[in-house]
BALOBA-1460 file (C-alpha; in Angstrom, 3 decimals):
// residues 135
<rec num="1" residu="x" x="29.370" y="-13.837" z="-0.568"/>
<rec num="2" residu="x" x="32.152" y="-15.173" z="1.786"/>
<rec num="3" residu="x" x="29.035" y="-15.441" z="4.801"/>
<rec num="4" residu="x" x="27.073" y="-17.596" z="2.331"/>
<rec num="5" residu="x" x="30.528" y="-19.810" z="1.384"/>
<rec num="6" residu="x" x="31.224" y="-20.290" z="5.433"/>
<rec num="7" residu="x" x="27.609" y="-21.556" z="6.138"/>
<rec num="8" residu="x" x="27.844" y="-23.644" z="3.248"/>
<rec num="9" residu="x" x="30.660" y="-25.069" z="4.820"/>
<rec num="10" residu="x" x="29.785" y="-25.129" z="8.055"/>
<rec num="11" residu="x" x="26.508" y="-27.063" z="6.848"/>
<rec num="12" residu="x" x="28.093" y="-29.452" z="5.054"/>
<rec num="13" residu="x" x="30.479" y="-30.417" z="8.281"/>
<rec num="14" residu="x" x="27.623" y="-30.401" z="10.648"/>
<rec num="15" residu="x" x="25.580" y="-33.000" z="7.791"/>
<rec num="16" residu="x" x="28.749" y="-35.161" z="7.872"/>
<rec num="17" residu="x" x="29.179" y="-35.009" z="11.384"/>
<rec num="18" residu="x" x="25.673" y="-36.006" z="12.886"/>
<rec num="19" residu="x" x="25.031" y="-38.048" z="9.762"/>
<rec num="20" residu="x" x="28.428" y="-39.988" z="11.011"/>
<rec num="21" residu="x" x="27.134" y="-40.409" z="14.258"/>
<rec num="22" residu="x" x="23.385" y="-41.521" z="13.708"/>
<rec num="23" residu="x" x="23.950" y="-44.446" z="10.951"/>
<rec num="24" residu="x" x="25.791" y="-46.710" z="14.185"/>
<rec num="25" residu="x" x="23.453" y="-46.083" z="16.392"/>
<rec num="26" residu="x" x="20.465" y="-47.133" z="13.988"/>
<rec num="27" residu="x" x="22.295" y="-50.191" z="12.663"/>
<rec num="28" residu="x" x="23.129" y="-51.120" z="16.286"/>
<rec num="29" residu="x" x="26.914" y="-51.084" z="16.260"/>
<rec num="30" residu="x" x="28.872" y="-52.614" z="19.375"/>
<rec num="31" residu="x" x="30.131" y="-49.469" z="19.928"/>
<rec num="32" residu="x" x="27.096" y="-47.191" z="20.284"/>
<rec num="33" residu="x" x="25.303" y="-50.244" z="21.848"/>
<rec num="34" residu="x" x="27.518" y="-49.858" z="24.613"/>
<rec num="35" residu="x" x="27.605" y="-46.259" z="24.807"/>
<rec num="36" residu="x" x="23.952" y="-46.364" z="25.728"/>
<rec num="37" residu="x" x="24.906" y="-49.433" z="27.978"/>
<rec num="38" residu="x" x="23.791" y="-47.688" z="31.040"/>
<rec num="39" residu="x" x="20.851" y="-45.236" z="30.193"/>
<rec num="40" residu="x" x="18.311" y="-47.725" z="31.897"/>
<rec num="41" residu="x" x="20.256" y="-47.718" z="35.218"/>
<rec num="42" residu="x" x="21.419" y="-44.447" z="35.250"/>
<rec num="43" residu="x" x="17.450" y="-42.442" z="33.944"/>
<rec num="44" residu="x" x="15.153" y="-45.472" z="33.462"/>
<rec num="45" residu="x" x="15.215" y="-45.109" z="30.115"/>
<rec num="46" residu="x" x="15.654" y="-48.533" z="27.812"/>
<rec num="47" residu="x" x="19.142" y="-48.551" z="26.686"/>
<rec num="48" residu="x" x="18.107" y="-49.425" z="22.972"/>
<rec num="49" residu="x" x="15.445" y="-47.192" z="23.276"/>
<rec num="50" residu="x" x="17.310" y="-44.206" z="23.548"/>
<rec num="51" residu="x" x="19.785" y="-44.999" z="21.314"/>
<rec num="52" residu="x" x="17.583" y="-45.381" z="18.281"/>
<rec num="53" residu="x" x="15.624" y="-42.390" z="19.534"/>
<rec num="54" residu="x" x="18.911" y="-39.979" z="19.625"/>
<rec num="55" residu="x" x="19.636" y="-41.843" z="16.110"/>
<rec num="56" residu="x" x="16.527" y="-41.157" z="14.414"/>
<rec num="57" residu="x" x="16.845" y="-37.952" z="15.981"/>
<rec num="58" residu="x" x="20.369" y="-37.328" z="14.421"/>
<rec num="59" residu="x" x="19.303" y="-38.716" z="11.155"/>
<rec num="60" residu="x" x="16.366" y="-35.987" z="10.962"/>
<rec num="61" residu="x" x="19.051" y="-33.391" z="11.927"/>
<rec num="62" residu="x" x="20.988" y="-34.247" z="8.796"/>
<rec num="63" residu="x" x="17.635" y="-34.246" z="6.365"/>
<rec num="64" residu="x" x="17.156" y="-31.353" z="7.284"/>
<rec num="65" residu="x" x="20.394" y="-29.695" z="7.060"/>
<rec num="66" residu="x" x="20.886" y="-31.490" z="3.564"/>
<rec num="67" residu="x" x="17.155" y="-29.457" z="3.009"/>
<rec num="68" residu="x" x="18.483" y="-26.646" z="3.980"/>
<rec num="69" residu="x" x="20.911" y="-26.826" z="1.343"/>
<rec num="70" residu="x" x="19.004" y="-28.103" z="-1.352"/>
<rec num="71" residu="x" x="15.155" y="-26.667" z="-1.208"/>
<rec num="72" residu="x" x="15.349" y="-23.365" z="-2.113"/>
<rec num="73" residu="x" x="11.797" y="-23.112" z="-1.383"/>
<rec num="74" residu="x" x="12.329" y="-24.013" z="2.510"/>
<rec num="75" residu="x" x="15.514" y="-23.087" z="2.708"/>
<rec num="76" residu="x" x="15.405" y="-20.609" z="6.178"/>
<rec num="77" residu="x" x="12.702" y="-23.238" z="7.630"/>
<rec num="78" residu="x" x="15.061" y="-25.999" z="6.954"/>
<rec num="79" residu="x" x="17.505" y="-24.137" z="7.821"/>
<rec num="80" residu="x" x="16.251" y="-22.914" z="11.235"/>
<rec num="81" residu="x" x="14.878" y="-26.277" z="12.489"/>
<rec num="82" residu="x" x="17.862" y="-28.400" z="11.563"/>
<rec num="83" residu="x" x="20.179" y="-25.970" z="13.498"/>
<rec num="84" residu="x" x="17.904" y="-25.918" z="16.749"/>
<rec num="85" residu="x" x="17.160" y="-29.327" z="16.218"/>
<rec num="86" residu="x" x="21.547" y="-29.963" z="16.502"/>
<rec num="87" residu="x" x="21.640" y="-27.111" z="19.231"/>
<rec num="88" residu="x" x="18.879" y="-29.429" z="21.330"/>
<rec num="89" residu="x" x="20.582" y="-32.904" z="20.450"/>
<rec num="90" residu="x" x="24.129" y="-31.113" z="21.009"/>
<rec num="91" residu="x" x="23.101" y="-30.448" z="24.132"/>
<rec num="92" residu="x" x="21.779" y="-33.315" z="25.476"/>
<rec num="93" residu="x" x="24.902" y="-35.429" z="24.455"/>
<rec num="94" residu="x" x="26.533" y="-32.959" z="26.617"/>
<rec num="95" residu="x" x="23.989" y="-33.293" z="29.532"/>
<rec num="96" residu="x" x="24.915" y="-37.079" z="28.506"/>
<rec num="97" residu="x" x="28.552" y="-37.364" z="29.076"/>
<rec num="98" residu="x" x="28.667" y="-35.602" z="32.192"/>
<rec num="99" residu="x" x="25.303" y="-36.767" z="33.705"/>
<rec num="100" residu="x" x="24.683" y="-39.829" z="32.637"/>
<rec num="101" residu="x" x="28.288" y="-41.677" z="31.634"/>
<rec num="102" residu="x" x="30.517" y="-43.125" z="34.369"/>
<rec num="103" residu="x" x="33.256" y="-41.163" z="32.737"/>
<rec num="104" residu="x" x="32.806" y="-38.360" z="29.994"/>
<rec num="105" residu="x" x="34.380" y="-39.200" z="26.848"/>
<rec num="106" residu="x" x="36.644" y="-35.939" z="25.939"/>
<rec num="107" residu="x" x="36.400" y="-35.906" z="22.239"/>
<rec num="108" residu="x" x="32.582" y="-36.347" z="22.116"/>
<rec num="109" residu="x" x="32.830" y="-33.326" z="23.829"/>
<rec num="110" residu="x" x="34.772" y="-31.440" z="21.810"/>
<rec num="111" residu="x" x="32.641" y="-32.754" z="19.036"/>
<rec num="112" residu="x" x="29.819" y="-31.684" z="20.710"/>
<rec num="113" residu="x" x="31.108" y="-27.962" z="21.555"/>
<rec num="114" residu="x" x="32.156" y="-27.409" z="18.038"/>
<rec num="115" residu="x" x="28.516" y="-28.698" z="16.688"/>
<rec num="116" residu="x" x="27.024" y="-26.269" z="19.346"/>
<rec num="117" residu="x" x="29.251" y="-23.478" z="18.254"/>
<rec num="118" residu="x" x="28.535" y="-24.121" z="14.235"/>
<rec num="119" residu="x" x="24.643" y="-24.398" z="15.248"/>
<rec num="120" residu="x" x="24.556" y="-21.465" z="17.688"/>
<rec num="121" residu="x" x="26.581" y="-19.151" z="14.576"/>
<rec num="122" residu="x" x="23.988" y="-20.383" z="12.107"/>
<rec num="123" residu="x" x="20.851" y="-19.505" z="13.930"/>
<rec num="124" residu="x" x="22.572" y="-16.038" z="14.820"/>
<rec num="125" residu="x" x="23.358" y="-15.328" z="11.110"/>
<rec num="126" residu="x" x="20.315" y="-17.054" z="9.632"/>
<rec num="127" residu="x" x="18.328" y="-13.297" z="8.886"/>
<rec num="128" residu="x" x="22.054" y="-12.633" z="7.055"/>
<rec num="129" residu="x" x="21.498" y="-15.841" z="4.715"/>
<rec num="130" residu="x" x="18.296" y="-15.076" z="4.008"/>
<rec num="131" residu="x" x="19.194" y="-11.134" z="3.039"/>
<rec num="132" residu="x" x="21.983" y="-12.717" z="0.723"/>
<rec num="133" residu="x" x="19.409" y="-15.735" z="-0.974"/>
<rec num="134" residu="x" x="17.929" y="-12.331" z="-1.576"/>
<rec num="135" residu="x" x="20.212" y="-10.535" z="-3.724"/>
């Protein structure tokens, strides 16, 4: 029961966390307008266009997570995409402060670490979960 409490948990920080970062990007705050200020230069890539791509992207992540906690039904698929879909986007933000950003930002990347972490212990326990929704 105490697996099933921590992934509850961990689920509901990981919905908070990339939910916290997508909404800015998709309304087009200053400050994740700038932090996509150089994408074009840097990989050719529009600088508004990839931020509302990584915050659409983010804002799936979250559905799904929420999904996961919600739709018994779909519960492992939710569950399963939502966490590979934060592993990929997790990653790239990482690829993103150290490839692409003139200077890496430190607490993104602890942000980012700890969402990797949460979505890499997920996936690994996600047969557990389902043996428990079992019971």
């Amino acid at each position: 029961m105490k697996t099933k409490r921590t992934a509850t948990v961990l689920t509901v920080i990981a919905i908070i966390a990339i939910g916290y970062f997508a909404i800015p990007k998709l309304i087009g705050l200053e400050q994740s307008v700038k932090g996509f200020s150089n994408f074009e230069e840097v990989i050719g890539i529009p600088n508004d266009l990839a931020r509302y791509t990584t915050g659409v992207v983010e804002l799936i992540t979250a559905i799904l997570l929420v999904l996961s906690l919600t739709v018994a039904k779909r519960a492992e698929t939710t569950h399963i995409a939502g966490y590979l879909l934060l592993s990929g986007t997790m990653v790239g933000g990482l690829l993103t402060e150290f490839l692409i950003r003139p200077e890496p930002k430190v607490m993104l990347v602890y942000i980012a670490i700890v969402l990797l972490a949460i979505a890499i212990y997920q996936l690994l326990n996600t047969h557990t979960l389902k043996a428990l929704d079992n019971e």
